[in-house]
C-alpha positions in Angstrom: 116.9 115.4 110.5 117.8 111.7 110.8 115.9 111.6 114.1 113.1 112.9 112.5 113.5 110.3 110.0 113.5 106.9 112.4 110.0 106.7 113.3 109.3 106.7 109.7 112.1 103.7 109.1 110.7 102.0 111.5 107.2 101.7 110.9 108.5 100.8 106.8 110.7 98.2 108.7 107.3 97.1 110.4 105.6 96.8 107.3 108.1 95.1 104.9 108.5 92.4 108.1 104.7 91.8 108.3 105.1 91.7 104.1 108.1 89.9 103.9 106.0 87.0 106.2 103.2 86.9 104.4 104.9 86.3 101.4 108.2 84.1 101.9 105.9 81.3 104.1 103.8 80.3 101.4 106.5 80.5 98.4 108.5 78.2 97.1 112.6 79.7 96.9 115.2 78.6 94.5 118.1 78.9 95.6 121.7 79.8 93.1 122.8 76.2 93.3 119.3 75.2 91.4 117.9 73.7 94.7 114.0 74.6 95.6 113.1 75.1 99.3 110.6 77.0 101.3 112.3 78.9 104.4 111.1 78.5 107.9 110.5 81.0 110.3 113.9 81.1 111.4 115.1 81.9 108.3 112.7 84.6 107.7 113.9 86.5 110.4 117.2 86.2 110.0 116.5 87.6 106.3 114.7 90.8 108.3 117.6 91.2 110.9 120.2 92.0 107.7 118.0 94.0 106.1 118.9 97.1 108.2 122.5 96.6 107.9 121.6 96.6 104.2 120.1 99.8 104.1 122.5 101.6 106.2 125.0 100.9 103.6 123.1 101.8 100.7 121.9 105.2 102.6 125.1 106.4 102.4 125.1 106.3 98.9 121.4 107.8 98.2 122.2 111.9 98.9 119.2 111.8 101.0 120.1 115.4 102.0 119.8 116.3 98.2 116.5 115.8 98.3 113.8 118.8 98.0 111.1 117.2 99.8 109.8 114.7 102.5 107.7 113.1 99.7 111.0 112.4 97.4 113.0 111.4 100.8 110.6 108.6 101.2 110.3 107.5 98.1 114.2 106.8 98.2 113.6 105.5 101.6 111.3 103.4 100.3 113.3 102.5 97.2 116.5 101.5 99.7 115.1 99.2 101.6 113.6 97.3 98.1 117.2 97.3 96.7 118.6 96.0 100.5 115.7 93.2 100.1 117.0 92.3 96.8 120.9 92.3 98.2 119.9 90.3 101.5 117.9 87.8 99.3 121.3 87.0 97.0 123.5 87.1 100.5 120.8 84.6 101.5 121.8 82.0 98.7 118.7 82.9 96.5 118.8 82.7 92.6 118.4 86.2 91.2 115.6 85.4 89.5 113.7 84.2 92.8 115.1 87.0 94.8 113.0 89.6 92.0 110.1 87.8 92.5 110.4 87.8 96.2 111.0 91.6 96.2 108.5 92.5 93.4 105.7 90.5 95.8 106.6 92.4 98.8 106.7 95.7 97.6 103.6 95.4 95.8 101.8 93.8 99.0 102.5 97.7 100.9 102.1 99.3 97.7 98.7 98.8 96.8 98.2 99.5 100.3 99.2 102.8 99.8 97.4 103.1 96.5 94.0 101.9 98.3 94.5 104.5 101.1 95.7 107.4 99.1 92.5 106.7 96.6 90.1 106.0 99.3 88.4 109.7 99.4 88.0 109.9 95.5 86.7 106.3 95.6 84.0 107.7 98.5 83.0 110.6 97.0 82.8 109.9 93.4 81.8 106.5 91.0 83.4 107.7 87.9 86.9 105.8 87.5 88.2 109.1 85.3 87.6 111.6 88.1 89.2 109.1 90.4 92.3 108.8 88.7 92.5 112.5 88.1 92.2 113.4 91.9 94.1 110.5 93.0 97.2 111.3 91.0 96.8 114.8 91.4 96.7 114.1 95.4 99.9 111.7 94.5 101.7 114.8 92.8 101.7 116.9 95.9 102.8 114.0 98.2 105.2 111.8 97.7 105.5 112.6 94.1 105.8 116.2 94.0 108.2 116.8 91.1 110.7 120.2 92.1 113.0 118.8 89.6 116.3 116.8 89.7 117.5 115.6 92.3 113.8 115.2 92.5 110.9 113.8 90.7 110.5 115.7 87.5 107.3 115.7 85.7 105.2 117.2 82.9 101.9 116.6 83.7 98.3 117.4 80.9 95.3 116.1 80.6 94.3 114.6 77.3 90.3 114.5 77.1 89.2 112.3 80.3 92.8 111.1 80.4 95.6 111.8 82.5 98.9 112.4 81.5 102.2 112.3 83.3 105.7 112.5 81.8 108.2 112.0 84.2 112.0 112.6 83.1 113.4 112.1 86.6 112.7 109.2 89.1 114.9 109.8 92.3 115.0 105.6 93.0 116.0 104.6 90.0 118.9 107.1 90.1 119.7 105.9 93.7 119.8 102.0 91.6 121.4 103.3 89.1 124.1 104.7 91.6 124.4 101.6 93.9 125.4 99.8 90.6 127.9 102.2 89.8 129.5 102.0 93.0 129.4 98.4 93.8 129.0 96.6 91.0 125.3 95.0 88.9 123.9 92.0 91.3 120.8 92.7 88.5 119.4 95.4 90.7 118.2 97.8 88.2 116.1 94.6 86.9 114.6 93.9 90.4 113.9 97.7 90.4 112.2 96.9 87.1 110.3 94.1 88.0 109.0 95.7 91.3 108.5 99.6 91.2 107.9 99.6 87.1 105.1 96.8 86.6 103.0 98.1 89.6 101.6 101.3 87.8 99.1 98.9 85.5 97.3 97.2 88.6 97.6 100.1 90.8 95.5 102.1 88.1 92.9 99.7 88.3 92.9 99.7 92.3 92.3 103.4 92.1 89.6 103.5 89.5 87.9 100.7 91.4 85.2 99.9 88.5 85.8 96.5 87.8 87.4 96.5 84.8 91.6 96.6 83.3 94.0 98.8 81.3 93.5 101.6 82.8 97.0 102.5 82.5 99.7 102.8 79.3 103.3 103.3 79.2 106.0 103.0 76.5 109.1 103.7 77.3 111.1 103.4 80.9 113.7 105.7 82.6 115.1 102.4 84.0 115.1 100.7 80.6 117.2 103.2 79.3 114.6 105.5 77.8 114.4 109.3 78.6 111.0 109.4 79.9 108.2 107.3 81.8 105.2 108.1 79.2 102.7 107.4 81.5 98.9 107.6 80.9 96.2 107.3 83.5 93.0 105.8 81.4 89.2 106.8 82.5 88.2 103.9 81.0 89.5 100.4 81.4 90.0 98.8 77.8 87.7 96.4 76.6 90.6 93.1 76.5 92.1 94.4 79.7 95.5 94.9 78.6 
């Protein structure tokens, strides 16, 4: 299974380098002593060459056997080498609070190139932004979110008039954050997680539905702010103030 598995780590290692790039040469870094500084390219690939050592340790905590699918594997995959970011970032000498923002721009620089790709044949075949959220998520439901249960995703999932909605009351990641905490001690990870995999759902509805306009997307309560559910609802149509 794990050599299955290392063509797939290394073309996310691939992607989080060319992402990492893109975003640490143009950004400004603070680091815990209060000191600003932007990191040159040595630096930068120093930052890339711990990553994997990172990951391998937090691996071993993430059950990835456990798992019921390819789609949920990846997902953790995905969600250890965001929490490795975050850890190689503090090792680095970065504030906390720099080291989120890093990690929050680099995920969401592959992420909405996921969303883009995964949404591209609704957004080909069809101009309404409610039948392209519907298809999307529903295509996003089979792979990588398919929800078997605990340890996987878990999700209850109804359609409310042109709306789409989708409770989910397990998140895989955010278990494997909540674990590495457990197990090593809060470097505020489950805030990084927060910052990054939480806030990208209200942009990444609007990338899918692709009609110009905001808010296609409402949620209320968080599994990693302590709440028992993600409440999420997928909008056909973008409120009028964009929120």
């Amino acid at each position: 299974m794990n050599k299955l598995w290392r063509p797939v780590r290394r073309l996310i290692r691939w992607k989080l380098g060319q992402s990492a790039r893109k975003v640490l040469e143009t950004r400004t870094l603070k680091r815990v002593d209060g000191a600003w500084l932007r990191w040159l390219p040595d630096e930068i690939d120093l930052l890339l060459a711990n990553l994997e050592p990172q990951a391998n340790e937090l691996r071993a905590l993430s059950d990835l056997g456990q798992l019921p699918s390819a789609g949920n594997r990846l997902m953790v995959e995905l969600a250890i080498y965001t929490a490795a970011a975050y850890r190689a970032l503090l090792e680095a000498g970065l504030s906390r609070e720099s080291s989120r923002s890093v990690v929050a721009d680099i995920g969401w620089d592959v992420y909405a190139l996921l969303l883009r790709l995964s949404s591209l044949p609704l957004r080909l075949v069809t101009r309404d932004p409610g039948k392209r959220l519907r298809g999307t998520i529903g295509l996003l439901l089979r792979f990588p979110f398919n929800a078997p249960g605990a340890p996987g995703y878990a999700v209850e999932v109804r359609r409310e008039g042109d709306d789409l909605i989708t409770h989910f009351t397990h998140c895989p990641p955010q278990t494997l954050i909540r674990t590495l905490i457990a197990e090593t001690g809060d470097c505020g990870d489950l805030e990084a997680f927060y910052e990054s995999w939480c806030r990208y759902d209200w942009p990444g509805a609007d990338i899918i539905a692709n009609d110009g306009g905001r808010g296609h997307y409402e949620r209320r309560q968080t599994l990693s702010r302590g709440d028992p559910v993600c409440d999420m609802c997928w909008k056909a149509q973008a409120r009028s103030n964009g929120t």
